[in-house]
TORNUKE-103814 format. One record per residue: residue in three letters; y, z, x of N, C-alpha, C, O in turn. Coordinates in steps of 0.05 Angstrom, whole numbers, padded with zeros to 5 digits, always signed. Each point is the difference from the previous one (the first is absolute). Layout:
<rs>
ALAYZXYZXYZXYZX...
</rs>
This chain:
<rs>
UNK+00088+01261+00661+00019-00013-00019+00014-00024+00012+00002-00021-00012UNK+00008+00027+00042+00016-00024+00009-00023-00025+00005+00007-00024+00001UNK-00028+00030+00000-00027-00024+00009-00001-00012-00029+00001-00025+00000UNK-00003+00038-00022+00006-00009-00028+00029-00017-00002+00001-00024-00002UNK+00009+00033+00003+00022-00019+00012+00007-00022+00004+00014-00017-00012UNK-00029+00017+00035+00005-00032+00022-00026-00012-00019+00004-00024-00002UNK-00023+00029-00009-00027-00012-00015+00018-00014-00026-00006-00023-00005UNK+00021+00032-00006+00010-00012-00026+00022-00021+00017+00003-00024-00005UNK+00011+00037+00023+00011-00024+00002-00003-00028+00007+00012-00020-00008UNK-00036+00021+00031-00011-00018+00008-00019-00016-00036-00004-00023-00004UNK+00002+00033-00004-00008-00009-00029+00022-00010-00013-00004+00002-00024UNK+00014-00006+00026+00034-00003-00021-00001-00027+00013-00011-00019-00011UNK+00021+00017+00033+00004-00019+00021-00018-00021+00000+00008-00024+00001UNK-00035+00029-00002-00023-00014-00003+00013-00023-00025+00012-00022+00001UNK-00021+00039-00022+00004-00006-00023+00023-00027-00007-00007-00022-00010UNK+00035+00028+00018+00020-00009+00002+00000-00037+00028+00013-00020+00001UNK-00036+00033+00016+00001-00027+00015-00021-00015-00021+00008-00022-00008UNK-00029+00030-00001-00029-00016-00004+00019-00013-00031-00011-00021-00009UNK+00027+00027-00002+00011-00016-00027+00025-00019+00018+00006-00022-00011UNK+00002+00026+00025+00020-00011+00010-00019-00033+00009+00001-00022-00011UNK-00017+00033+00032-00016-00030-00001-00022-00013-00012-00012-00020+00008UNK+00006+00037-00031-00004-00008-00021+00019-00024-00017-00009-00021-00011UNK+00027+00028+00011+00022-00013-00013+00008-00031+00012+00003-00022-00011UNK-00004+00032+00041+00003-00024+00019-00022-00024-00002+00000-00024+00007UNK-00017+00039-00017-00031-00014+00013+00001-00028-00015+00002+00004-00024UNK-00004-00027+00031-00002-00032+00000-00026+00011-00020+00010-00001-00023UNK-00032+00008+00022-00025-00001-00025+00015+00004-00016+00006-00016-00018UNK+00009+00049+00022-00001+00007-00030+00020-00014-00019+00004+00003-00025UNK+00011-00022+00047+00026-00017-00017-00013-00026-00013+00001-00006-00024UNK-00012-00006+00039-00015-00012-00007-00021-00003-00032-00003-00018-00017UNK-00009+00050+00021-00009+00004-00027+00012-00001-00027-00007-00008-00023UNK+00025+00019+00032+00018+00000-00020+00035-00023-00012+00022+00003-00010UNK-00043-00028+00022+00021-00016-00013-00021-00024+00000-00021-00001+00012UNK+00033-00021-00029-00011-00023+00017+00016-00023-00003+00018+00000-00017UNK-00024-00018+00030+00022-00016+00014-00005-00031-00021-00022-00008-00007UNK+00042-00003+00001-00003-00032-00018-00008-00008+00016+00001+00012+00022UNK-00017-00043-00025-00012-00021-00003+00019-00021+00029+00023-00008-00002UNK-00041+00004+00025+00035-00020+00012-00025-00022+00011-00024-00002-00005UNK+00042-00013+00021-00015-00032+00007-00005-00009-00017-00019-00015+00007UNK+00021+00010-00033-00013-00015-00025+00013-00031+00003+00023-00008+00000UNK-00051-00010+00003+00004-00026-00007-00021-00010-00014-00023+00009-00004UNK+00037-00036-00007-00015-00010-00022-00006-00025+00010+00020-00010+00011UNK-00048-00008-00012-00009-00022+00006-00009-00017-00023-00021+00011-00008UNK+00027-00034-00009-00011-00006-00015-00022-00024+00009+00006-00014+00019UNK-00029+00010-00034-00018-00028+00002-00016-00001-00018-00013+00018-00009UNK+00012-00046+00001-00022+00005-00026+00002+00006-00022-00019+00007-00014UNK+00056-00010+00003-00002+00023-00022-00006+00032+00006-00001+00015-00019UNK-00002-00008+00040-00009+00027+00007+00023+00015+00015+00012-00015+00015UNK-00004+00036-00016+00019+00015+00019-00009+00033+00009-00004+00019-00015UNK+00004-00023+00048-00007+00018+00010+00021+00024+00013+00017-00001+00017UNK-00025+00018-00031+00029+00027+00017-00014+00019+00024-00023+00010+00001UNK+00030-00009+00004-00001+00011+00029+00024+00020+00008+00022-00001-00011UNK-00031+00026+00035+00023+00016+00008-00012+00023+00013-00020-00001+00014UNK+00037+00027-00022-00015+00014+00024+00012+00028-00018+00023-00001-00009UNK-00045+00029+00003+00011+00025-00028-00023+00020+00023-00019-00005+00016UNK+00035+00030-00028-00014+00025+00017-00035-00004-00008-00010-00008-00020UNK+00000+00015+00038-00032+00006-00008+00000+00014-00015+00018+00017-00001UNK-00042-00015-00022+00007+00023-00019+00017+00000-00019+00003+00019-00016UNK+00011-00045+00014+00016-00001-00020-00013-00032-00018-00013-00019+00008UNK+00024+00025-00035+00003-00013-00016+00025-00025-00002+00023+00007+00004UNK-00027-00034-00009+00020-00013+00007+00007-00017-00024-00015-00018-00005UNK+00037+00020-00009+00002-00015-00029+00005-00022-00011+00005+00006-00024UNK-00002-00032+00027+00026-00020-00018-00001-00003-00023-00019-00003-00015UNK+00049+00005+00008+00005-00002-00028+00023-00014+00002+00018+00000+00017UNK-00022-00020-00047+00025-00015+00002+00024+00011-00010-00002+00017-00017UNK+00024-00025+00026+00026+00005+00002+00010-00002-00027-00006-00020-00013UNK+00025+00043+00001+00006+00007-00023-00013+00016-00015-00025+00000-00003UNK+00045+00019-00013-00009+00015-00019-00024+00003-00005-00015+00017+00009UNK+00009-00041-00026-00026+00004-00006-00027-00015+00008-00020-00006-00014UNK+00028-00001+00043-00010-00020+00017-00029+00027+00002+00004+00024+00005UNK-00028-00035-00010-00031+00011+00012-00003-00005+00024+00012-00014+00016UNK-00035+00032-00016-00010+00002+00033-00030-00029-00002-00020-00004-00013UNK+00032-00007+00033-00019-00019+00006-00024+00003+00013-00018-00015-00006UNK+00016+00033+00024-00017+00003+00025+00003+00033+00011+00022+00008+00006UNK-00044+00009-00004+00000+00026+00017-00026-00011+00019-00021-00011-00006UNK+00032+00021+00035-00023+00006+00016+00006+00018+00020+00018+00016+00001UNK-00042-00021+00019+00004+00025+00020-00005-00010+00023-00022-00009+00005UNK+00050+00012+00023+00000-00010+00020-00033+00003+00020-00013+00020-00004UNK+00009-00030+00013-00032-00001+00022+00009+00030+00028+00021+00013-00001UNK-00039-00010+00020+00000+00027+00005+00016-00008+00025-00003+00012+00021UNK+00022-00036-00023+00020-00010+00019+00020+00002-00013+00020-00002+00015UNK-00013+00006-00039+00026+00001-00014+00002-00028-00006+00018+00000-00017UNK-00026-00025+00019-00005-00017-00015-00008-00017-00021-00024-00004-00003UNK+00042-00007-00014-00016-00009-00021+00009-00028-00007+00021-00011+00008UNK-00040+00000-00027+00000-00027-00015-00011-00009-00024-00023+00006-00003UNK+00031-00017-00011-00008-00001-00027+00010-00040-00009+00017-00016+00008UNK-00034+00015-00023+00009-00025-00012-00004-00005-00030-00017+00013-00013UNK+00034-00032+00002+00008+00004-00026+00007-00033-00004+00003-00018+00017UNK-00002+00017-00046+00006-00026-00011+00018-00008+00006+00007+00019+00014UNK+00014-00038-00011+00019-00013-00013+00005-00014-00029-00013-00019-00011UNK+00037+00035+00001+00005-00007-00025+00012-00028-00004+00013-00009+00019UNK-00016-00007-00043+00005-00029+00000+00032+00005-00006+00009+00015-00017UNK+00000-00027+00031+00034-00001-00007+00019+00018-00003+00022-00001-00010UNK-00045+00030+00027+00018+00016-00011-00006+00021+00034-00021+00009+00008UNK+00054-00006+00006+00002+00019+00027-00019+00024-00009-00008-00004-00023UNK-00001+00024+00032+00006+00015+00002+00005+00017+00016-00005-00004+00024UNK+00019+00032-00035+00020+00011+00021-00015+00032-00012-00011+00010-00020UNK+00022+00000+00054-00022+00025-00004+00009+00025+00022+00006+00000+00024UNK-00007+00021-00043+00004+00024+00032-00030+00012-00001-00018-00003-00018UNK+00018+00017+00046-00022+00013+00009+00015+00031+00009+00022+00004+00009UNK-00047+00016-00016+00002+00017+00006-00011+00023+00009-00015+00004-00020UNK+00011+00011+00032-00029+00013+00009+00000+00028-00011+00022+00011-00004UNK-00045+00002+00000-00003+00030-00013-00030+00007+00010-00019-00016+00003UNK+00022+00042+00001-00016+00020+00022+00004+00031-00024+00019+00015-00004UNK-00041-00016-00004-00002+00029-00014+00021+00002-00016+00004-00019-00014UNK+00014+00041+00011+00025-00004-00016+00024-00024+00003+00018-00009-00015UNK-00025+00005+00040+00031-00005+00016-00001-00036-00007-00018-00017+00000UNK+00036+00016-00004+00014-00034-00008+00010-00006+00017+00012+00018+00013UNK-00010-00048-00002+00024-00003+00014+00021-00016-00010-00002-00008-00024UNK+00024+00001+00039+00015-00024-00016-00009-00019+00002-00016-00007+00017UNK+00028-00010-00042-00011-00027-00003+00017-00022+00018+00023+00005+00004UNK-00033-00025+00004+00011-00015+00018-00004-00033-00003-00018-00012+00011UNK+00033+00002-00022-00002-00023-00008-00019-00028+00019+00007-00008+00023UNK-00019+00002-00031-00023-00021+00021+00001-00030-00010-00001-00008-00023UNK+00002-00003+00039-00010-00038-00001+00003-00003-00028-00009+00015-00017UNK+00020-00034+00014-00009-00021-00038-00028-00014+00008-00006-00012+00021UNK-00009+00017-00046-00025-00011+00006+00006-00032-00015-00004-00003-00024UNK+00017-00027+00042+00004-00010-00015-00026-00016-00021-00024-00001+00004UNK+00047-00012-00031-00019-00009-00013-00028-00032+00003+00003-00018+00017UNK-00021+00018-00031-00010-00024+00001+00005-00012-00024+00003+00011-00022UNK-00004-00047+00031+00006-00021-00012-00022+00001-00034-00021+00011-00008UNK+00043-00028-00004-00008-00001-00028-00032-00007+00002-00015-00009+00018UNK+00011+00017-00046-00029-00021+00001-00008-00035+00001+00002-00016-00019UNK-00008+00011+00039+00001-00028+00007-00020-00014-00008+00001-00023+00007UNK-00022+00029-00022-00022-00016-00018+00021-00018-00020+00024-00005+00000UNK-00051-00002-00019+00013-00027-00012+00001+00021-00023-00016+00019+00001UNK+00035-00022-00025+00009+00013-00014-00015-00002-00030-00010+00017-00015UNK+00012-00041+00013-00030-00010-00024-00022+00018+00001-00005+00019-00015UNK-00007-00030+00037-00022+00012+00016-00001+00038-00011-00020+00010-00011UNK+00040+00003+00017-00001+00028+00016+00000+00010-00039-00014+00017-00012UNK+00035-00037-00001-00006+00012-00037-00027-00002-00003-00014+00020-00004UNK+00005-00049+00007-00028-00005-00012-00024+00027+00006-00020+00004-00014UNK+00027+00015+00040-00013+00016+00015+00003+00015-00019-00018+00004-00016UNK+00043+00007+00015+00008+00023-00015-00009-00002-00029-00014+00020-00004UNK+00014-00033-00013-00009-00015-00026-00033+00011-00005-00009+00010-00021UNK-00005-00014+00044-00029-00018+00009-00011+00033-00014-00020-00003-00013UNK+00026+00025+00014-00019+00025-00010+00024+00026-00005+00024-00002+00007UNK-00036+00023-00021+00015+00035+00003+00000+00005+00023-00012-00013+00017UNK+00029+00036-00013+00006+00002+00025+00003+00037+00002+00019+00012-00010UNK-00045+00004+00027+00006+00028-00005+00011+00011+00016-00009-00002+00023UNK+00038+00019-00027+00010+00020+00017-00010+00011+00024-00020+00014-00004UNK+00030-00015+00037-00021+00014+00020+00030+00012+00004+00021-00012+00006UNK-00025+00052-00012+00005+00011+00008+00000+00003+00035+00022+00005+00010UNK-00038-00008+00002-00004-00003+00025+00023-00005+00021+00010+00011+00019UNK-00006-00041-00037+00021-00015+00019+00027+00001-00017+00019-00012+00010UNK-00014+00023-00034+00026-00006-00016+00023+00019+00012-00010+00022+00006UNK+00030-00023-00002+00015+00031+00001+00031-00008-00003+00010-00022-00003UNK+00005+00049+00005+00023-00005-00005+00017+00005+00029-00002+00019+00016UNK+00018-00043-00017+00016-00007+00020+00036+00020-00010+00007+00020+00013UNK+00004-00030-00031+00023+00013-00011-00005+00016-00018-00011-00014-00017UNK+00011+00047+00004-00007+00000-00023+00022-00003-00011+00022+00005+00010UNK-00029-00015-00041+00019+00006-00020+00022+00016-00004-00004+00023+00006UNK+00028-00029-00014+00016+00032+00003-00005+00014-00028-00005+00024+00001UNK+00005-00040-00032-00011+00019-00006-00033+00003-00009-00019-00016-00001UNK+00022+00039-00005-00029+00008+00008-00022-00006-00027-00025+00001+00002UNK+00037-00006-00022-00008+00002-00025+00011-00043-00013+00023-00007-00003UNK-00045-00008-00002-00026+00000+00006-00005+00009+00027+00013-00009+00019UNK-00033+00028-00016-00020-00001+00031-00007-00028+00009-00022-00008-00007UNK+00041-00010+00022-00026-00027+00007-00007+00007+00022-00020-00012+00008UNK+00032+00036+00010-00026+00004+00018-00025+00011+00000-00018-00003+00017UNK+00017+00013-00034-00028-00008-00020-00022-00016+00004-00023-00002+00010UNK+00049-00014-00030-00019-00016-00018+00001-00027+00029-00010-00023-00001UNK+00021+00030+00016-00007-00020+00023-00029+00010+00022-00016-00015+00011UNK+00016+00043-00008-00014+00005+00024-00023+00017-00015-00015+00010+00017UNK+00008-00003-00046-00013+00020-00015-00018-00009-00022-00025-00001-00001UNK+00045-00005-00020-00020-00022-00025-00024-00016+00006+00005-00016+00018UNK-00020+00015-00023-00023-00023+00008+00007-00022-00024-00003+00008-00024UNK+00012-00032+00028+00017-00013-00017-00027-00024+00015-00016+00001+00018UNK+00029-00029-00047-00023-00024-00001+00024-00015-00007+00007+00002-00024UNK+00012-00021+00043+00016-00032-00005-00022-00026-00002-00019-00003+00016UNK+00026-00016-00038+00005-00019-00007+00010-00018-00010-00002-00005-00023UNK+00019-00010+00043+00008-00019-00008-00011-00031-00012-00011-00016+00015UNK+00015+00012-00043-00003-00024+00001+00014-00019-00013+00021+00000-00012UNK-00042-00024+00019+00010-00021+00011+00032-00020-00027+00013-00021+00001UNK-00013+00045-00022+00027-00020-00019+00014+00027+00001+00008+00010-00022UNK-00004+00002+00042+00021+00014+00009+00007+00022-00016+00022+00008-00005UNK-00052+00001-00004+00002+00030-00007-00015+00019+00013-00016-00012+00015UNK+00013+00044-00014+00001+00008+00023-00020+00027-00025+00007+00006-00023UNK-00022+00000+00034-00026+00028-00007+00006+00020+00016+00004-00003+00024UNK-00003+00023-00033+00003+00030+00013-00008+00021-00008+00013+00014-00015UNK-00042-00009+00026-00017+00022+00004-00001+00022+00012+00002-00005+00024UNK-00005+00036-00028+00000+00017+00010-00021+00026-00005+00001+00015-00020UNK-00019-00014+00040-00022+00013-00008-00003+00034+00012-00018+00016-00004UNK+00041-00015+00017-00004+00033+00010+00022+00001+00007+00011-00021+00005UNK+00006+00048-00002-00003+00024-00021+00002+00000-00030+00005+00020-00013UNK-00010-00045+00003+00006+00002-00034-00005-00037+00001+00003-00016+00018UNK-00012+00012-00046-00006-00016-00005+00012-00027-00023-00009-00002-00023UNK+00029-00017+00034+00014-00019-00008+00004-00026+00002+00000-00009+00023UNK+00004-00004-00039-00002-00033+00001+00021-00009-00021+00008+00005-00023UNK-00005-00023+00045+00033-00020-00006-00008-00026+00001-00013-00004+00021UNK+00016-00022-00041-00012-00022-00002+00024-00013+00002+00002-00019+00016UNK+00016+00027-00031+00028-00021+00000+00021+00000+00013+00022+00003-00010UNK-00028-00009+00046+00017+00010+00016+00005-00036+00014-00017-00018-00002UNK+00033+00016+00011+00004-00029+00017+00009+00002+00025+00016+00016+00009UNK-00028-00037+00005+00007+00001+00037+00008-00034-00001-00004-00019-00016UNK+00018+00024+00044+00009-00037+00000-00003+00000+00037-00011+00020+00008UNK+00016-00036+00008+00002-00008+00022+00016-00021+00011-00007-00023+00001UNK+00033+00033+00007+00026-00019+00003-00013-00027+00030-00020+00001+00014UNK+00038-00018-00015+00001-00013+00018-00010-00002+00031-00015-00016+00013UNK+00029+00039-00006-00011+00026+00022-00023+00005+00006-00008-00006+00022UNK-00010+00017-00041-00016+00015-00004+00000+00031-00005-00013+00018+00010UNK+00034-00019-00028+00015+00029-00004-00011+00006-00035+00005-00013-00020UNK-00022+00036+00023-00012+00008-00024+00016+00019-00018+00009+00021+00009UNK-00007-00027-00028+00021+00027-00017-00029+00000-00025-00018-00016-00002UNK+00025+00044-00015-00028+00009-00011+00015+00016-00023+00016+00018+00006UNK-00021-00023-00029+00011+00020-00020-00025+00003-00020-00014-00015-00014UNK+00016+00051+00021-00022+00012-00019+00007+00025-00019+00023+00000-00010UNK-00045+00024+00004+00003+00010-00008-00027+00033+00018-00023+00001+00009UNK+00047+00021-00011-00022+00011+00015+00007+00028-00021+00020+00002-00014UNK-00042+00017+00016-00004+00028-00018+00036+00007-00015+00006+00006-00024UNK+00014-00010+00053+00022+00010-00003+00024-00018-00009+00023+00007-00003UNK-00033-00031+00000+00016-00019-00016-00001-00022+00017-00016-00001+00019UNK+00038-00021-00025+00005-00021+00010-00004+00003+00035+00004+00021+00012UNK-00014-00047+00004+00008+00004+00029-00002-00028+00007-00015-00017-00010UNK+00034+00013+00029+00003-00032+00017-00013+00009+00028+00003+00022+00009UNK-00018-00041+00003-00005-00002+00026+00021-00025+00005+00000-00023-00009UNK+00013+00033+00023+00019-00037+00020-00002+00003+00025-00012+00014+00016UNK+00031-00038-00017+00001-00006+00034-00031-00001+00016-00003-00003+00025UNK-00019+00005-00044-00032-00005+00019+00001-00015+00010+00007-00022-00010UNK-00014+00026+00044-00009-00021+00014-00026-00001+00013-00014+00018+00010UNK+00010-00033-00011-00035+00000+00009-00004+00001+00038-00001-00016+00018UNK-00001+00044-00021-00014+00016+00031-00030-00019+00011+00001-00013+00020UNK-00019+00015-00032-00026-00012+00006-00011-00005-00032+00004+00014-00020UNK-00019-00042+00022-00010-00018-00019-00031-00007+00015-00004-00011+00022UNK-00013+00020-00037-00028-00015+00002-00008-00009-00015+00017-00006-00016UNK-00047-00002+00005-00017-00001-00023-00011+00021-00011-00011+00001-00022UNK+00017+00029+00050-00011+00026-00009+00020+00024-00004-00004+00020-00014UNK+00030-00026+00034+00020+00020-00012+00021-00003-00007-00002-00025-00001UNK+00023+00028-00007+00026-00007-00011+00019+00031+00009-00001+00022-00011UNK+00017-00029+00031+00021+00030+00012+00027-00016-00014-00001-00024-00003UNK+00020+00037-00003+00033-00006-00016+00014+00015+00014-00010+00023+00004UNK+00030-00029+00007+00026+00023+00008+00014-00013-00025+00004-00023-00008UNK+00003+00052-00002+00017-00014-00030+00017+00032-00010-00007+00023+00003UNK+00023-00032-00012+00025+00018-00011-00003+00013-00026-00003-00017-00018UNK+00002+00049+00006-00007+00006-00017+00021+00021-00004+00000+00021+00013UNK+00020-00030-00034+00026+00020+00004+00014-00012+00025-00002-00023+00010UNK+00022+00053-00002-00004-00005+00026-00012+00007+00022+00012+00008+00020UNK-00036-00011-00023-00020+00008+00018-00017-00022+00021-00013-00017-00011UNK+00014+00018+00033-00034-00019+00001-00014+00006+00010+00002+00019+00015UNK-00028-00036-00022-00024+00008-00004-00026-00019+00013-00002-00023-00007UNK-00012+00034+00021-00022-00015+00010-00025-00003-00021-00017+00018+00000UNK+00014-00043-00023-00022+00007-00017-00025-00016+00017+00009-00020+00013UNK-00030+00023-00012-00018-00011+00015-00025+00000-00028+00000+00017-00018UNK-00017-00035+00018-00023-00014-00017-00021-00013+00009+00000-00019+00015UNK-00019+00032-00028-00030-00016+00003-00010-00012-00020+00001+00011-00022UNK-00016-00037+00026-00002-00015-00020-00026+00018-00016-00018+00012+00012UNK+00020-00014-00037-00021+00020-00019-00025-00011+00008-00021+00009-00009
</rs>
């Protein structure tokens, strides 16, 4: 009985150290958290801006822009150094501002405010020129590259939608009336809509979409070719990356 005894107790004891440094143990703390996003700098060139920094291996690393209803711009996943880098546009005339944050399985971390990615200069083509472009054919929706930067606060019209979803067809032409086509999820067309192009080169757009009236303003022209047409432009209060390929 007393050998029974000393057997449980030495079991008790066991038991009581092996959770104790369990508890202690650097892995298992580790596992169970994970740590924000730090070193983050931003390099711009080119119109291009590169982020850089240093997130647990294994983890997920987020930016999203700042506010309410500021979207996530960018997820990736640090390299098997805890390193990472990513590069991204610069918006025409417009900062942006952004937290990062890292998540590992359930666990989130805090968000931590990072670099202003600053903005790039207006569009510096000739302005004649960049209508006559715009004028020159339709222009089809690329989901691909469109997205939403602010969404809307409210939610009803959806233009995040109808910005990153609709397969939509713009044309502008040239006596300053404006066509608006929409071929998926449902099928609509708007003929009597008008667009203008201020001084600037600041596009404002009034149409008509499934859910009634809608203005695009404040467009500014991101990238201009003979083959694509990108707008950072204001819809509500929202904005919005619309991007286009010539039909």
């Amino acid at each position: 009985m007393k050998i029974k005894y000393i057997l449980l107790l030495l079991t008790v004891f066991a038991v009581i150290a092996f959770s104790s440094c369990s508890k202690d143990d650097p892995d298992t703390l580790n596992n169970n958290t994970v740590n924000a996003p730090s070193s983050i700098q931003v390099s711009t060139a080119n119109d291009k801006a590169t982020i850089t920094g240093k997130g647990d291996v294994g983890s997920e690393v987020t930016f999203q822009y700042v506010g309410t209803n500021g979207q996530v711009l960018r997820t990736i996943k640090p390299d098997a150094s805890g390193n990472f880098s990513v590069t991204v546009d610069q918006l025409v005339e417009y900062e942006q501002q952004l937290v990062a944050f890292a998540s590992k399985g359930d666990k989130t971390s805090e968000k931590v405010k990072m670099p202003n990615i600053a903005a790039k200069s207006a569009y510096s083509g000739d302005l004649v020129a960049a209508k006559v472009l715009i004028q020159a054919h339709r222009w089809k929706s690329d989901q691909t590259v469109s997205r939403v930067i602010i969404k809307q606060s409210n939610p009803t019209p959806p233009y995040d939608m109808f910005a990153t979803v609709a397969q939509k067809y713009l044309d502008f032409k040239a006596d300053g009336v404006f066509h608006f086509e929409v071929t998926n999820p449902l099928q609509f067309t708007h003929t009597s809509g008008t667009w203008e192009m201020d001084e600037d080169g600041v596009i404002t757009i009034n149409t008509v979409i499934p859910l009634g009236p809608m203005q695009i303003h404040n467009a500014k022209i991101q990238y201009l070719d003979a083959d694509r047409l990108t707008l950072l432009a204001n819809i509500a209060d929202g904005l919005f990356l619309l991007s286009m390929t010539k039909e």
